[in-house]
C-alpha positions as CSV (number, residue, x, y, z in Angstrom):
1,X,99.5,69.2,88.7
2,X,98.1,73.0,89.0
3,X,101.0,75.1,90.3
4,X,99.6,78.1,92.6
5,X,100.5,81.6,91.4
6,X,102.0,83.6,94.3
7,X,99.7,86.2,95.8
8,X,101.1,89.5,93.9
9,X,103.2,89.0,90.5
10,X,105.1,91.5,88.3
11,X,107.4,91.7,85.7
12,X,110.2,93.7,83.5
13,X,113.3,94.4,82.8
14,X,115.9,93.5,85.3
15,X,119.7,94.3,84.0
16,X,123.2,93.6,85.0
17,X,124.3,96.6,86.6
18,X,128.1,98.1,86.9
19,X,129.7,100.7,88.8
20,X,132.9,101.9,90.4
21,X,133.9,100.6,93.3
22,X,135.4,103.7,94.8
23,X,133.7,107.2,93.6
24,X,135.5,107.7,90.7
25,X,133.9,107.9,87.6
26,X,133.5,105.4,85.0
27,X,136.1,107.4,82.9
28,X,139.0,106.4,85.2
29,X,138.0,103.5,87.2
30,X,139.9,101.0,87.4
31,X,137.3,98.5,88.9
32,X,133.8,97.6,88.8
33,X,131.2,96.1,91.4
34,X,128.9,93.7,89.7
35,X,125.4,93.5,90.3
36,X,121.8,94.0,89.1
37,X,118.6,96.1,89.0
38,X,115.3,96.8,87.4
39,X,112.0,98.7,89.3
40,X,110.1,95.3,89.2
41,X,112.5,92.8,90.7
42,X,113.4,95.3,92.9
43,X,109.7,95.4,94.1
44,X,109.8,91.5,94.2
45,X,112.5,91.2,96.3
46,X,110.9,93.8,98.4
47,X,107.5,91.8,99.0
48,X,109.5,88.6,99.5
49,X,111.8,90.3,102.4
50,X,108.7,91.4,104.4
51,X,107.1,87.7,104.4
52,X,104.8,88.1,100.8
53,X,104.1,85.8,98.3
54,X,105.2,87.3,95.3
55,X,106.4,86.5,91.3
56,X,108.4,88.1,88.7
57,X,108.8,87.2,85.6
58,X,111.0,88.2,82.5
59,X,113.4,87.5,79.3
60,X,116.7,87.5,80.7
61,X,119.7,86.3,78.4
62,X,121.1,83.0,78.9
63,X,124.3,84.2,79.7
64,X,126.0,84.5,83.2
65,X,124.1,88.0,83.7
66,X,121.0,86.4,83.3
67,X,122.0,83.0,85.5
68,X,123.5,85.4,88.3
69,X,120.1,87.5,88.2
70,X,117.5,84.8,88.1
71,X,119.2,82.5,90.7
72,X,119.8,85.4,93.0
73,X,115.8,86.6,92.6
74,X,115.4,82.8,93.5
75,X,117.1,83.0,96.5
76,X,115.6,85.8,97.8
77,X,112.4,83.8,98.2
78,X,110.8,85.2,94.8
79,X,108.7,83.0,92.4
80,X,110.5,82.7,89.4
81,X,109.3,79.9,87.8
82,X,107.8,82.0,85.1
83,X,110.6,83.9,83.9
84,X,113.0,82.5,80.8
85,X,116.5,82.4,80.2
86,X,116.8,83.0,76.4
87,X,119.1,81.3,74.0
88,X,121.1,83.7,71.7
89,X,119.8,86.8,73.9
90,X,121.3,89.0,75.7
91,X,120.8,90.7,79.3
92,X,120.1,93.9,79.4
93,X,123.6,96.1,80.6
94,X,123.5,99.2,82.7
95,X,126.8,101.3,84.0
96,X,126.2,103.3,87.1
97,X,128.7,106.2,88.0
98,X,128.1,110.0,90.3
99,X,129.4,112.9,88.4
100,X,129.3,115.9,90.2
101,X,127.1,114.8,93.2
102,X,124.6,113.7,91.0
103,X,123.9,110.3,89.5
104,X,124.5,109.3,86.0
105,X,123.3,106.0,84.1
106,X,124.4,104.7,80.6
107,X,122.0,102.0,79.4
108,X,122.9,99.4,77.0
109,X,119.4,97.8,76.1
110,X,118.7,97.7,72.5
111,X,117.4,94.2,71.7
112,X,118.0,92.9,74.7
113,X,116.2,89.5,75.7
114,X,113.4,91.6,77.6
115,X,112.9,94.1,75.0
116,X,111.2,91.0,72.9
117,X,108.9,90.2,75.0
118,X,105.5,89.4,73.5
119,X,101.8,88.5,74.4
120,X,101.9,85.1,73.9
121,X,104.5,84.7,76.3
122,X,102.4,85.5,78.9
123,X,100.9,82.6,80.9
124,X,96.6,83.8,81.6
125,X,96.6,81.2,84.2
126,X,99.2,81.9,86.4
127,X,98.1,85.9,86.1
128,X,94.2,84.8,86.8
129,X,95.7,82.6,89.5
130,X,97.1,85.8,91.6
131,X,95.5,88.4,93.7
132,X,97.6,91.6,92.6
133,X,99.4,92.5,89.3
134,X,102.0,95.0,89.4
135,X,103.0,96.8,86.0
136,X,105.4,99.4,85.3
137,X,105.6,102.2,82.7
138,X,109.7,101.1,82.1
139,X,108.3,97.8,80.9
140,X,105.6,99.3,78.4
141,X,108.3,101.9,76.9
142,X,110.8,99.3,76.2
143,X,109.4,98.3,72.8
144,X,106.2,97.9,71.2
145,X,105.1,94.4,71.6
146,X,106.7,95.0,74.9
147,X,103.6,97.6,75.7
148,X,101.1,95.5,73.7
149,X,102.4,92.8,76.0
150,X,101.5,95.0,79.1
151,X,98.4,95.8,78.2
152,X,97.5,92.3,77.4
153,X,98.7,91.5,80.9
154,X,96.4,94.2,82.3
155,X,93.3,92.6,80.3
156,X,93.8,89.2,81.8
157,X,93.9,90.5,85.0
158,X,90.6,92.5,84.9
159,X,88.8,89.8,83.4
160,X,90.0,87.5,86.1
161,X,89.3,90.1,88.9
162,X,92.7,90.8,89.9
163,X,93.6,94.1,91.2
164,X,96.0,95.9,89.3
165,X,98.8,98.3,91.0
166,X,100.5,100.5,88.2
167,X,103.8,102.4,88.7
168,X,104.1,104.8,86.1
169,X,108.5,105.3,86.2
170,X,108.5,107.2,83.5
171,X,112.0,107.5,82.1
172,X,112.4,110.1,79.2
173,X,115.6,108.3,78.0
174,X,113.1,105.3,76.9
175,X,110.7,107.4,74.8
176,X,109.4,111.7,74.4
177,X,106.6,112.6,77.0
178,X,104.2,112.6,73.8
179,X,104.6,108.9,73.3
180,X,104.2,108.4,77.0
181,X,101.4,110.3,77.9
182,X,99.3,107.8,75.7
183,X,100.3,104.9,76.8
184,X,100.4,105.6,80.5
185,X,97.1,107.5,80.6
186,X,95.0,104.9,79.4
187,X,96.9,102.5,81.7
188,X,96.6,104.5,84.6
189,X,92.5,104.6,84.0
190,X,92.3,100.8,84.4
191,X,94.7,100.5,87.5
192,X,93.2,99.8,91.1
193,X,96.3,101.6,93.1
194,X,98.1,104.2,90.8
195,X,101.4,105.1,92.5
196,X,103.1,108.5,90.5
197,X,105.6,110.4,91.8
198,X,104.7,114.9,91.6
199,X,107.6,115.5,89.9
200,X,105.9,112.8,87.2
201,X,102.4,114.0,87.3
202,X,103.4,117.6,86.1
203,X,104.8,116.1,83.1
204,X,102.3,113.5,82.4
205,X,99.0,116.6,83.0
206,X,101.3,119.2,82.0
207,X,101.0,121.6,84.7
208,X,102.2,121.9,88.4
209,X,99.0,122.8,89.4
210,X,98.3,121.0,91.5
211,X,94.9,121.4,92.3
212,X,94.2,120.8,88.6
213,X,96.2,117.7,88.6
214,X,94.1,116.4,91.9
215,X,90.7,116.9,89.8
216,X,92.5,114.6,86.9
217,X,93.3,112.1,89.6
218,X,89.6,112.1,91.3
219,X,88.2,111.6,87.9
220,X,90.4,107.6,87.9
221,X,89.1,105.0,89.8
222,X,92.2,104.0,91.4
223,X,93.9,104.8,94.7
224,X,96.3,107.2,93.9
225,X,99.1,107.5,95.7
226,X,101.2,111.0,94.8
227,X,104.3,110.0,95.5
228,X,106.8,113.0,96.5
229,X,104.5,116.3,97.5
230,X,107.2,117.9,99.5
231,X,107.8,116.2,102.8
232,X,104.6,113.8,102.3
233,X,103.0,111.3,100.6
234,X,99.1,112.3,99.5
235,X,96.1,109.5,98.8
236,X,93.4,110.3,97.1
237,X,90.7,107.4,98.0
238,X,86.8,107.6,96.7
239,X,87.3,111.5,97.1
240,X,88.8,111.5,100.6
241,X,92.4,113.1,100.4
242,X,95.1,112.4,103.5
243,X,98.6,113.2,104.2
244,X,101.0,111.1,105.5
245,X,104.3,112.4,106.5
246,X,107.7,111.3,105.3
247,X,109.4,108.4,108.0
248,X,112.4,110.5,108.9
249,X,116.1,108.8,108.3
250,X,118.7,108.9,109.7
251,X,121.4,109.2,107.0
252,X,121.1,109.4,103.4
253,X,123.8,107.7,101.4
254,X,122.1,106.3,98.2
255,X,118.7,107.3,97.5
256,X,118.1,104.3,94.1
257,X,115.9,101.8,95.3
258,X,113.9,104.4,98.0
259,X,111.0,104.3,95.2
260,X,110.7,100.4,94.7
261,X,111.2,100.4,98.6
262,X,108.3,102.2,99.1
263,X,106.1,100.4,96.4
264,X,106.8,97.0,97.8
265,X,105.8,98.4,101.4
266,X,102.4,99.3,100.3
267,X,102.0,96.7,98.3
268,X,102.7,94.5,101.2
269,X,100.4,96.1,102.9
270,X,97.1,96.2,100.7
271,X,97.5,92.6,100.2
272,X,97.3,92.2,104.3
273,X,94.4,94.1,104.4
274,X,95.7,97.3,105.5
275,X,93.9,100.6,104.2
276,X,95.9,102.7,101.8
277,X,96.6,105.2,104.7
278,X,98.5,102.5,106.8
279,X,99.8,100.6,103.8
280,X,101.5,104.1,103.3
281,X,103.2,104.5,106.4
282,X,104.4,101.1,106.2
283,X,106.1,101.8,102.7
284,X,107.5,105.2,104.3
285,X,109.2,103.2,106.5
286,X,110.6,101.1,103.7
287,X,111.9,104.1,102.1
288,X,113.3,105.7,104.7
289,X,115.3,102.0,105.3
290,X,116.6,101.8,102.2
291,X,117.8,105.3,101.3
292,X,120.8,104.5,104.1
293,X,122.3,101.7,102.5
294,X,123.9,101.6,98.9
295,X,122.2,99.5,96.6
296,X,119.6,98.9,94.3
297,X,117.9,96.5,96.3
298,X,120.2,94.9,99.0
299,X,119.1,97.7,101.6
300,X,115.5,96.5,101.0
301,X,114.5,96.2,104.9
302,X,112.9,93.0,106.0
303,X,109.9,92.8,108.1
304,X,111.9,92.7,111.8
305,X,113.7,95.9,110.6
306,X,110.1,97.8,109.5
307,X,108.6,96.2,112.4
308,X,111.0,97.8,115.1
309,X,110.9,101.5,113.4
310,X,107.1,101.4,113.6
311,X,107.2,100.5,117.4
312,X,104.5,97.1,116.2
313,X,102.5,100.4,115.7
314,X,100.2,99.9,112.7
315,X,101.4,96.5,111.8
316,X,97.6,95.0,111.7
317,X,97.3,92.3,109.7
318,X,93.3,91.9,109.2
């Protein structure tokens, strides 16, 4: 019996994640709230909350990290049948904690179950058998087969016709901006929707021209979404640029998560058939949602809650 791959499908990293229950730091407190994160599950659970069809897959340990993660992705209505719980691995740890206003993480990944990942533990057919893949540059700076195992990803999906979003997160604790300009670059040049934030794009070009960085951009075939330009949101599309405004919120209490928010909004919306200018208001309104809740991804909105900021305003499904 064929098993039918969900519509969009991602995968990565996803790590226990630990923090204080009250605000102080990890130092001196004296208990812990227990959850999880990582930018691609996130994303999944985001899809799946506003009606998608969507699929993650990973190495988790087989430990009760890895049991609590997958059977709460499972739950939240994403397709997990392709990710593994690995014997005599471990789940990936991360300890969350503000110190002076600002937000501090302390990773404890080496060797983790995810961080093996390799090629052949892909599956071609349930890639070929999506519409959208969804890759991340967390996942390709974890390791070196765990890279080889993206770009292998990305090659089944163009040979299959499946459009590929890339996300480049680039996280300097994971490798130097030398090592990450060329492997993100090329990555980037084969994507369909490129989604970087500014602040990412003056690191990646080396400049904050940003001008200059817009002729680098027209020159990929992608959509690109520059995430982050001030108050807005710019697309370049076949040499038309537009600006879409920020959705205002109300409150800000914990901006982690706004990003994947955002991704699995426009996302969402591509796959519906929306154009990249109202898949991106849709995904502002994601963002804006999840930025005043805490969380990683419990404050991802569901569609009832997007539907009533946009007024049913935009919401065409085609």
């Amino acid at each position: 019996m064929t098993v039918k791959s969900p519509d969009i499908i991602t995968f990565g990293e996803t790590m226990a994640l630990f923090m204080p229950v009250d605000d102080k730091g990890l130092e001196r407190a004296p208990q812990l709230s227990q959850g999880f994160g990582g930018a691609e599950s996130n994303v999944a659970i985001g899809i799946a909350r506003l009606g998608g069809s969507v699929g993650w897959f990973g190495h988790l340990g087989a430990d009760p990290f890895g049991t609590s993660i997958y059977k709460t992705l499972r739950g939240e209505g994403v397709d997990v049948a392709q990710a593994k719980l690995v014997e005599g691995e471990s789940t990936g740890l991360m300890f969350r904690e503000k110190v002076a206003g600002r937000v501090a993480v302390h990773y404890y990944r080496k060797n983790s179950a995810a961080s093996k990942m390799q090629p052949e533990d892909l599956d071609a057919a349930y890639i070929q058998g999506s519409k959208l893949l969804h890759v991340t540059g967390i996942t390709a700076a974890l390791s070196s087969n765990c890279l080889e195992t993206v770009r292998e990803a990305v090659r089944i999906a163009k040979e299959a016709g499946v459009k590929i979003c890339f996300d480049p997160n680039l996280r300097l604790k994971l490798w130097t901006i030398e090592e990450a300009r060329a492997a993100l670059l090329p990555l980037a040049a084969q994507a369909d929707y490129f989604l970087p934030g500014w602040d990412e794009l003056q690191l990646i070009y080396e400049t904050d021209d940003f001008e200059a960085v817009v002729d680098k951009l027209s020159a990929l075939p992608a959509v690109c979404v520059i995430k982050g330009v001030g108050e807005k949101t710019v697309i370049l599309d076949k040499g038309t640029r537009t600006e879409v405004p920020f959705f205002p919120a109300q409150q800000v209490v914990d901006t982690v998560g706004a990003g994947d928010a955002f991704c699995a909004g426009f996302l969402y919306g591509v796959q519906q058939g929306l154009s990249p200018e109202e898949a991106v208001r849709l995904a502002s309104v994601g963002g804006s949602l999840a930025v005043q809740t805490k969380g990683d991804w419990e404050a991802l909105p569901v569609r009832s809650m997007v539907e009533q900021q946009l007024g049913n305003k935009a919401w065409v499904e085609r």
